[in-house]
N, C-alpha and C positions, 0 to 999 in steps of 0.2 A: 504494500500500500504506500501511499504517497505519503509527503510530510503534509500536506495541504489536508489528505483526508484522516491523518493521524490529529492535525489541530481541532478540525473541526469535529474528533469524534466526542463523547458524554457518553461513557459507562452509567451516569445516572439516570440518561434522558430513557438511554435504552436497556438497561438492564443485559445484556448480552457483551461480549467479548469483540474487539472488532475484527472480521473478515478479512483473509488476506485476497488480494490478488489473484498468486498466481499460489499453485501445489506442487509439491512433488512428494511421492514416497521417499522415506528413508528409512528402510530395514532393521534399523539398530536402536530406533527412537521412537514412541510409540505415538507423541504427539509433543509438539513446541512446548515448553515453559517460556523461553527467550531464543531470540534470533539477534542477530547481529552481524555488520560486516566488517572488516577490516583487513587491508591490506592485498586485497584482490581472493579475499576467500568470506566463507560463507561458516558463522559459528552458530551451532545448532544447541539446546540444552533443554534437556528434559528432569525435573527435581521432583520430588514427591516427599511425603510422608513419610513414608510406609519403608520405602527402600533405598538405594544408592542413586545417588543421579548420573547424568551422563550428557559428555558433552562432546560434541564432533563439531570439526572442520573440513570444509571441501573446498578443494581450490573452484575459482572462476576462472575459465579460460579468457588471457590476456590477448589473444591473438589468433585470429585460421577463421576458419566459414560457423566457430560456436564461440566466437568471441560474445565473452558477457553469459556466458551460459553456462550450467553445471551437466556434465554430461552423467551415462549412465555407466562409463568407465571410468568417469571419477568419484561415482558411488559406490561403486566394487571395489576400488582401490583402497578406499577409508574403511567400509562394513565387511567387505568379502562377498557381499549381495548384493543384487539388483532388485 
């Protein structure tokens, strides 16, 4: 999501979490706590209660025909699954 629709979002207006954009599976995380970017990679973190959290990185392609994108070979390469 955008910063534009990050400002304008009200957890109070709506009662609900806000909507991303765009999805991807990721094998090893069951669902976001926090996302984050930095430094041309993509950090993933899921915390709970109950158990151990966990947290992964995947690079974003700097350059080629998937520039700006997370491939499904650079999901394998962090999880070992696709």
């Amino acid at each position: 999501f955008s910063l534009k629709k990050l400002e304008k979002y009200s957890y109070n207006k709506k009662k609900q979490p806000i909507k991303y954009d765009n999805v991807i599976s990721l094998p090893t995380i069951e669902r976001a706590s926090c996302v984050t970017y930095y430094d041309n990679q993509l950090f993933v973190g899921f915390f709970n209660t109950d158990g151990q959290g966990q947290i992964a990185s995947y690079p974003i392609a700097r350059s080629g025909n998937f520039k700006g994108t997370i491939t499904s070979d650079q999901i394998k390469a962090v999880t070992g699954q696709v």
